[in-house]
Each structure stands twice: as C-alpha cells, then as structure tokens.
C-alpha positions as CSV (number, residue, x, y, z in Angstrom):
1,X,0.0,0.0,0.0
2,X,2.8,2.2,0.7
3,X,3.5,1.6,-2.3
4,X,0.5,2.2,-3.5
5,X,0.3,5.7,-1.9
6,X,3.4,6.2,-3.4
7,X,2.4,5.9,-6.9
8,X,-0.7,7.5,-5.9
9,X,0.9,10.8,-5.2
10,X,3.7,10.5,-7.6
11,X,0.6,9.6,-9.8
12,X,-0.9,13.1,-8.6
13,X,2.1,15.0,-8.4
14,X,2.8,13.8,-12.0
15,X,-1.0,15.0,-13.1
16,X,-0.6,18.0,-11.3
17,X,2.3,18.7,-13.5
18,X,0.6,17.3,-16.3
19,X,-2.5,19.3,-16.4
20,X,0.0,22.3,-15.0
21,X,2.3,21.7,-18.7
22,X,-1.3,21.0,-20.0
23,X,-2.7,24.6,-19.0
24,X,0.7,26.1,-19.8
25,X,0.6,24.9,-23.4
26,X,-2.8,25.9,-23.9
27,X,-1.5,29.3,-22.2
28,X,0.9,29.2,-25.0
29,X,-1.5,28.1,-27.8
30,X,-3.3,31.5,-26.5
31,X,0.0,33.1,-26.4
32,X,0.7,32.1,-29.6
33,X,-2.9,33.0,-31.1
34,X,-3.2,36.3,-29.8
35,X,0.6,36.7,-30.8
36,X,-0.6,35.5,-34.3
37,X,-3.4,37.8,-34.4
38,X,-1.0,40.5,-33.5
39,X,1.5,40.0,-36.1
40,X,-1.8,39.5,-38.4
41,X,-2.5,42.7,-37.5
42,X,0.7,44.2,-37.8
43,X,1.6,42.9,-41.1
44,X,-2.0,44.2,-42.2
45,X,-1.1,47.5,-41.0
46,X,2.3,47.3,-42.3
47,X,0.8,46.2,-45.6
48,X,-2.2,49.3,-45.3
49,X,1.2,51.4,-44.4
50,X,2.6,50.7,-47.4
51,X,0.0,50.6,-49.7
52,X,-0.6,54.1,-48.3
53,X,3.3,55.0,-49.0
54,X,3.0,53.6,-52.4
55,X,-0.3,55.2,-53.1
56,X,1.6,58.8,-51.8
57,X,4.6,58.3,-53.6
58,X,2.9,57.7,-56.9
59,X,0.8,60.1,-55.9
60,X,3.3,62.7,-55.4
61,X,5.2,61.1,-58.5
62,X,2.6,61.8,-60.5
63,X,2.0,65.5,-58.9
64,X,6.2,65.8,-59.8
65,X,5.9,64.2,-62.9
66,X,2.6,66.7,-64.0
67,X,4.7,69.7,-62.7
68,X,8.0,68.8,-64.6
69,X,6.0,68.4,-67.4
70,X,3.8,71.8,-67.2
71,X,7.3,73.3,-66.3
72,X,9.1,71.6,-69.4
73,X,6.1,72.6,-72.0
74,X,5.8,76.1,-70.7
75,X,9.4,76.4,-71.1
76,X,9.1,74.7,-74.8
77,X,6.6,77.3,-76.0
78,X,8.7,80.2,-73.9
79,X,11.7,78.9,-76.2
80,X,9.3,78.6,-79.4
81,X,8.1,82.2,-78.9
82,X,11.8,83.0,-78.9
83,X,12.6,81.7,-82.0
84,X,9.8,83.4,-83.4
85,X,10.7,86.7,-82.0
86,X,14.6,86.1,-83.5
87,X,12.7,85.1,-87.0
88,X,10.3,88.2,-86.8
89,X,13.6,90.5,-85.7
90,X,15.9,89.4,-88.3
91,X,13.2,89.5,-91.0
92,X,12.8,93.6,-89.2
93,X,16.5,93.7,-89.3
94,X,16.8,92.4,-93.1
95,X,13.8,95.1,-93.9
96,X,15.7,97.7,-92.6
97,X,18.7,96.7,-94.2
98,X,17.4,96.9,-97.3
99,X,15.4,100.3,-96.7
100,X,18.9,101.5,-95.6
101,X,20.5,100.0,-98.9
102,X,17.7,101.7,-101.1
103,X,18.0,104.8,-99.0
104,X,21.7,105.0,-99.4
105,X,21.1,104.3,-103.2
106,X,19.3,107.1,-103.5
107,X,20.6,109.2,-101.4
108,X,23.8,108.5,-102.9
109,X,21.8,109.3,-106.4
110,X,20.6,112.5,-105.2
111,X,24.1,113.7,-103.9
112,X,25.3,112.7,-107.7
113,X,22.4,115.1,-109.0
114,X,23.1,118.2,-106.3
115,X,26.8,117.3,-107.3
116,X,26.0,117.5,-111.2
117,X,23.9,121.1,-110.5
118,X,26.4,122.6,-108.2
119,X,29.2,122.1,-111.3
120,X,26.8,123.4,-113.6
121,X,25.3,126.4,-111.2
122,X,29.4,127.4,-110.4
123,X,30.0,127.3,-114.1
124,X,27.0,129.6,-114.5
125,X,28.0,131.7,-111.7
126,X,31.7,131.7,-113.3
127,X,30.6,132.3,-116.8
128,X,27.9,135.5,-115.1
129,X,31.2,136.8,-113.0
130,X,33.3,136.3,-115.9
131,X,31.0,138.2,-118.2
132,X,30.4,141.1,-115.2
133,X,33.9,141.3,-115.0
134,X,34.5,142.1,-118.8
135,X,31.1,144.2,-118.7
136,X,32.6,146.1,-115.7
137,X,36.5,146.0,-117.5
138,X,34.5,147.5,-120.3
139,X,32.7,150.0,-118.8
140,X,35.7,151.3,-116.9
141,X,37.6,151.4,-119.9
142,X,35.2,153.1,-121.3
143,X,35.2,155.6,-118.7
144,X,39.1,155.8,-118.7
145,X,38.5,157.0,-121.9
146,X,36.0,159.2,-121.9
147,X,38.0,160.7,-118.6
148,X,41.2,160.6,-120.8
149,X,39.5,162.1,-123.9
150,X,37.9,164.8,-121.6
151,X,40.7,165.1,-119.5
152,X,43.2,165.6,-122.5
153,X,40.2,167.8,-124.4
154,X,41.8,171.4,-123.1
155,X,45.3,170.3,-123.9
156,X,44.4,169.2,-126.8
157,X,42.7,172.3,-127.4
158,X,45.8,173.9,-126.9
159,X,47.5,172.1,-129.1
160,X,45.3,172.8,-132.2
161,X,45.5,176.7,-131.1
162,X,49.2,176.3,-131.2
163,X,49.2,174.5,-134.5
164,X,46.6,176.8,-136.1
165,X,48.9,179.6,-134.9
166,X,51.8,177.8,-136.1
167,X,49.9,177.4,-139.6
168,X,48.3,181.2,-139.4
169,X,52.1,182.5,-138.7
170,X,53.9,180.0,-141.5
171,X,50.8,180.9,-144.0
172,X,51.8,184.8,-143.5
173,X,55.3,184.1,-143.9
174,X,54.6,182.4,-147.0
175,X,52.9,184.8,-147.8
176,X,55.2,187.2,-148.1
C-alpha cells in the first residue's frame, strides 16, 4: 500500500504537473494566437502602411511628374516664342537693311544730281562773274577814256591853237 500511496501521489504530483504543462501549453496556444493575431494585424497595418506609402509616392510622383511636365512645356513654347521673335527681328533687321541700302542708293543718287547742279550752277555763276567782270572791264575802260579824252580835251585844245597859230604864222610868212 505504501507503495501504492506512493504511486498515488507521484501519480498526482505527475497529473498535477501534467495538467499544469497541459494549462501552460494551452496558455501558450493562446500566447501564440493572440501573438498571431498580433503579427496578423501588424503585417495588415504594415501592408495598409505601405500601400498608403505607395499610393503617396505615386501620388506625389505623379503631382512631380505633371509639374515637370507643365514646367518643361511652358518652357518649350517660352523657347518657341523665342525663336519666333529672332525670325520676326531678323526678317525687321533684313527690312531695314534693305530700306537702308535703297536709302543710301538714292541718297547716294541724289548727292550725284546736287553734285552735277552745283558744277553746272558754279560754271553759270563763273561764266555770269566772268562776263560782269569784262562788262565792268568794259565800262571802266570806257570811262578811262572818256576821262582821258575829256581830261586831254583842253590840252588838246591847246595844241590845235598852237598848230593853227603855227599854220596862221607860217601861211603869212609864206605869204610874203
């Protein structure tokens, strides 16, 4: 019977611990469901987190990506209006360069005619002094003479009177 006791309580002590590493693993099983459910959880929040960082990111890709390409096509017709505006300025620029040209051509034509009128006006105006100088030359030489012939007139005069007396005196003394 001792023995029997023996067994008996080794028997219980053995059941105790069973039922105690029984209850502990169901514990566990617990443990290890509600851990489950936790990393469940977690990795379906860390999956929602990512999904939501993935969704931003392409999101804000996407917002980057629009914006670059706005940025990129307003600066492709900012660069196309400048082409135009170098076309339209060097077709202004050719214009004017031509207008010049034509200007200077006739310009240039003009300063041959004013050129060609000047020669012939000075050769009037040369040919007019010319002919007032030998008008004036002229007129004073005929004033010289006139002054000469007026001037001389009483010696002149004179002269005669002393010839005709010379004559009158030589005529009597031919005469007798």
């Amino acid at each position: 019977m001792y023995d029997q006791i023996k067994q008996e309580e080794l028997f219980q002590k053995h059941k105790f611990k069973y039922q105690k590493i029984i209850e502990e693993n169901i514990s566990l099983k617990q443990e290890i469901l509600h851990l489950k459910q936790q990393v469940e959880e977690i990795t379906q929040k860390m999956t929602e987190k990512i999904n939501f960082i993935k969704q931003t990111e392409q999101s804000l890709s996407k917002q980057a990506y629009d914006q670059y390409e706005i940025t990129i096509q307003r600066q492709l017709s900012i660069i196309e209006q400048l082409i135009l505006d170098k076309k339209e300025l060097q077709q202004e620029q050719l214009n004017l360069t031509n207008e010049i040209k034509t200007l200077q051509q006739s310009h240039s034509q003009e300063m041959e005619k004013l050129q060609y009128q000047f020669q012939q006006e000075k050769q009037q105006i040369a040919q007019k002094e010319k002919a007032s100088r030998m008008q004036w030359e002229k007129n004073k030489t005929q004033e010289i003479r006139q002054l000469t012939v007026l001037g001389l007139e009483p010696e002149i005069q004179k002269i005669i009177k002393k010839y005709q007396e010379e004559i009158a005196s030589l005529r009597l003394q031919l005469e007798k």
